[in-house]
C-alpha positions in Angstrom: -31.9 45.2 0.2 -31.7 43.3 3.6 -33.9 40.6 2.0 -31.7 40.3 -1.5 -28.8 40.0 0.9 -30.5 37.3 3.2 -31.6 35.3 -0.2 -27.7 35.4 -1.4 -26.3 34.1 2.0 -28.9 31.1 1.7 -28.5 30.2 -2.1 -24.7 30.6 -1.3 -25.2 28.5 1.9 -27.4 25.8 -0.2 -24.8 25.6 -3.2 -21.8 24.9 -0.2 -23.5 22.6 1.1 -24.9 20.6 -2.3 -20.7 20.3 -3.5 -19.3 19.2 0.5 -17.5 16.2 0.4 -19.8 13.7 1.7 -19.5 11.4 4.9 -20.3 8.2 6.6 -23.4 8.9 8.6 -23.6 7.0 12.0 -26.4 4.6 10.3 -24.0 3.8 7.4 -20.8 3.6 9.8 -22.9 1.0 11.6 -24.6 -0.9 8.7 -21.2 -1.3 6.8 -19.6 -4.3 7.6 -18.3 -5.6 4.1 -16.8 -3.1 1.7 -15.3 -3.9 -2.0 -12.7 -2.2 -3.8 -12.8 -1.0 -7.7 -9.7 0.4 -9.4 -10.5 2.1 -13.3 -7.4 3.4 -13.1 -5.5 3.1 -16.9 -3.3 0.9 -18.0 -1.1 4.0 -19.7 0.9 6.9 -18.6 0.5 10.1 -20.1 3.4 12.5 -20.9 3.1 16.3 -20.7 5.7 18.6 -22.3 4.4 22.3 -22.0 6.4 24.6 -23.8 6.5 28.5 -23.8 4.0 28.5 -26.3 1.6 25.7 -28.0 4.2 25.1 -30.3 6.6 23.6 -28.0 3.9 21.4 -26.5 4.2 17.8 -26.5 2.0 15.1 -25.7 2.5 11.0 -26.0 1.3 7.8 -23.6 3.2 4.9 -22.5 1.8 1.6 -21.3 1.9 0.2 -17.5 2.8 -3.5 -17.7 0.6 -6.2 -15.7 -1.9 -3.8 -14.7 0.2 -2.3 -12.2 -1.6 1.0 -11.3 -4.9 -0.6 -10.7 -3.2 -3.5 -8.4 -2.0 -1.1 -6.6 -4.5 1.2 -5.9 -7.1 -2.3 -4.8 -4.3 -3.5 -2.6 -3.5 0.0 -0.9 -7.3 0.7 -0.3 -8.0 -3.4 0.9 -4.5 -2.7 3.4 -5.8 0.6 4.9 -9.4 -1.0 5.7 -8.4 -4.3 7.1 -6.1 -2.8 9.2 -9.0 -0.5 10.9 -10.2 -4.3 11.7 -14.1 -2.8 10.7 -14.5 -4.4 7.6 -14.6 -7.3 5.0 -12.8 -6.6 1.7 -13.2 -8.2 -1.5 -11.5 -7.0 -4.4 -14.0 -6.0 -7.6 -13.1 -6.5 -10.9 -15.0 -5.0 -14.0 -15.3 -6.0 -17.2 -14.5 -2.5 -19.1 -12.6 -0.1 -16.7 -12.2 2.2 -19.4 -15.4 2.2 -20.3 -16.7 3.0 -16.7 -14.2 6.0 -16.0 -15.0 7.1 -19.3 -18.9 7.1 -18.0 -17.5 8.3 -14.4 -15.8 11.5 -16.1 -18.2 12.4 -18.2 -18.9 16.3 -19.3 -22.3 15.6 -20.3 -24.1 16.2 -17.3 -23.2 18.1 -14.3 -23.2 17.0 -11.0 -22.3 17.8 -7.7 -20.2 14.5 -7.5 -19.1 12.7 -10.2 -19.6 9.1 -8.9 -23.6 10.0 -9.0 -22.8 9.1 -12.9 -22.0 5.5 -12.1 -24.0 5.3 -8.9 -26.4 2.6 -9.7 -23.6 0.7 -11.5 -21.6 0.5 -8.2 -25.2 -0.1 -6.2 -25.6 -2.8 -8.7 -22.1 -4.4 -8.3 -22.1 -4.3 -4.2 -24.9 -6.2 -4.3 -23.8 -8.8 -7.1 -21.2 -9.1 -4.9 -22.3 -9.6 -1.8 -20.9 -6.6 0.3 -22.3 -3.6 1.8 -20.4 -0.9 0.2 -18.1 -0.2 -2.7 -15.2 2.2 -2.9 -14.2 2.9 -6.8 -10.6 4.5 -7.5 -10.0 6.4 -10.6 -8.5 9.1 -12.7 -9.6 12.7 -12.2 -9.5 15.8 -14.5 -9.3 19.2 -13.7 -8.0 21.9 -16.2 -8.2 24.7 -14.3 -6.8 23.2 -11.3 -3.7 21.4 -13.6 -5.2 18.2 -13.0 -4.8 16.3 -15.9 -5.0 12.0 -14.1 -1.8 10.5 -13.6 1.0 12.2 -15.4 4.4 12.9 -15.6 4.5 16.8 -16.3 7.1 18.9 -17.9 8.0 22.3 -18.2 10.1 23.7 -20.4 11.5 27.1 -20.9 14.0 28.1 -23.9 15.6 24.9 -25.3 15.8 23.2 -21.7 13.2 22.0 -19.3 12.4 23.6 -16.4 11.1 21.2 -13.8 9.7 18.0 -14.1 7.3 16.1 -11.4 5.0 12.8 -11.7 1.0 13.9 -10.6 -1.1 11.2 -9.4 -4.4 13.2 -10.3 -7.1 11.0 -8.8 -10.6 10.7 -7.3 -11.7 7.9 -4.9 -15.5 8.0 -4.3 -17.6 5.3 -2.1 -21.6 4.4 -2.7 -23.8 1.9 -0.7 -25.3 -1.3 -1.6 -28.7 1.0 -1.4 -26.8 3.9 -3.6 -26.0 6.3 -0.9 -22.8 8.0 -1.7 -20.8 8.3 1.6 -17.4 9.0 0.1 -16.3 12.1 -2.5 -12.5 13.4 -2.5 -10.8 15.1 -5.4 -7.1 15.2 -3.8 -4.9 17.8 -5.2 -1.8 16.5 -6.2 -0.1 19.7 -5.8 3.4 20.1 -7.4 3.6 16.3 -7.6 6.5 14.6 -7.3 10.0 15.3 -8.6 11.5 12.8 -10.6 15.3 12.5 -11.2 16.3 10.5 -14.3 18.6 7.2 -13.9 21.9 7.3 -13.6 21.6 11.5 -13.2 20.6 11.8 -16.5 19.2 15.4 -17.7 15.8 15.8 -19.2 15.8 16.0 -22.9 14.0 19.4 -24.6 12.6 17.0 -26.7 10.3 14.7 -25.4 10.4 11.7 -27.1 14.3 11.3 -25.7 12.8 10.9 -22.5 10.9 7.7 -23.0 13.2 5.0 -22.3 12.3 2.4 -20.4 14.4 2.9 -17.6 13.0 6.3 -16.8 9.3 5.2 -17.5 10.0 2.5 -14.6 11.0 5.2 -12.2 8.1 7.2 -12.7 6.2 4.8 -12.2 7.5 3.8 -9.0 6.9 7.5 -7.9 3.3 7.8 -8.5 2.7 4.5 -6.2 2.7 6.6 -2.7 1.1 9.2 -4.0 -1.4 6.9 -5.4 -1.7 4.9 -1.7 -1.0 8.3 0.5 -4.5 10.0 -1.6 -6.6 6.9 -1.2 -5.8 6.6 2.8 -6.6 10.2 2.8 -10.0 10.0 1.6 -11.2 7.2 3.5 -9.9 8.9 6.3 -11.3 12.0 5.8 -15.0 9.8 5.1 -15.0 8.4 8.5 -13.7 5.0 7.8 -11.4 4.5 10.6 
């Protein structure tokens, strides 16, 4: 019995350690000098209506104009490191962001962090572009958790809805020129954050009466420092101070 017990502790021990988020070691913290920054963040908005049943559910997606979400999330994570005064930042552009969070998020394979699906492609592009490290930004998805990337979210009860909140559901991951990942943070977004309508307006039941522009902008507006506040965290919390 003592021996089935001692094999659970360090199989439980084992799989703790396999899913911690990872950190900059003192070798990395030292070799780093250069670092560039990859938004895949998307170019849309995604609208939530959850009813009291499936029936009442309703989903739809708005664009972001000029690439908004993605500027902002290079910029935030270029501000934070320059002002640590450590490193070089270059911002990264790629080709097909869609395509690479698409690969990042993938439910095909398993693994204990999802940037190990892109790994090589970020290796790849530190190197093309000349710096030691690369932090990539993106959505994150997690059902059971209400994550669901960045959304405005709605509840609705009988006929009315009950609360409403903008959730910037993201992940920021880092991986070295060599393909050592030193950075791994799924932030939890929590409630989110509340959103009043312009001009006091009440949500709509229906979703679709929500949409106008005006409103859009807002939310918007509201994700931005959650966006910034989640990427400072993780670097933070990966040593790069």
């Amino acid at each position: 019995m003592k021996v089935v017990r001692r094999l659970f502790v360090l199989l439980l021990v084992a799989m703790l350690t396999a899913c911690a988020a990872p950190k900059l070691t003192q070798q990395q913290a030292a070799s780093i000098k250069s670092v560039g920054i990859v938004s895949l963040l998307p170019q849309e908005l995604k609208y939530r209506k959850i009813g009291i049943t499936v029936f009442n559910n309703e989903f739809k997606s708005l664009p972001v104009a000029g690439d908004a979400l993605n500027v902002h999330a290079r910029l935030s994570a270029e501000q934070y490191l320059r002002q640590s005064g450590k490193y070089q930042v270059k911002q990264i552009l790629v080709r097909d962001e869609a395509a690479m969070a698409a690969r990042l998020n993938a439910r095909s394979l398993v693994m204990s962090h999802n940037v190990e699906r892109i790994d090589k492609e970020l290796a790849d592009l530190a190197k093309t572009n000349n710096v030691d490290a690369v932090i990539v930004i993106a959505e994150n998805f997690d059902a059971e958790r209400g994550i669901f990337g960045l959304t405005m979210a709605m509840r609705a009860g009988l006929g009315d809805i009950r609360a409403a909140a903008a959730m910037a559901g993201i992940q920021v991951a880092g991986v070295t020129a060599s393909k050592e990942i030193f950075m791994s943070s799924y932030p939890n977004p929590g409630m989110g954050a509340v959103v009043v309508r312009p001009d006091g307006k009440p949500w709509s039941y229906k979703l679709e009466e929500n949409l106008d522009e005006a409103t859009h902008q807002k939310i918007i507006k509201a994700l931005l420092p959650d966006i910034a506040g989640m990427i400072d965290s993780a670097m933070s919390g990966a040593g790069m101070y």
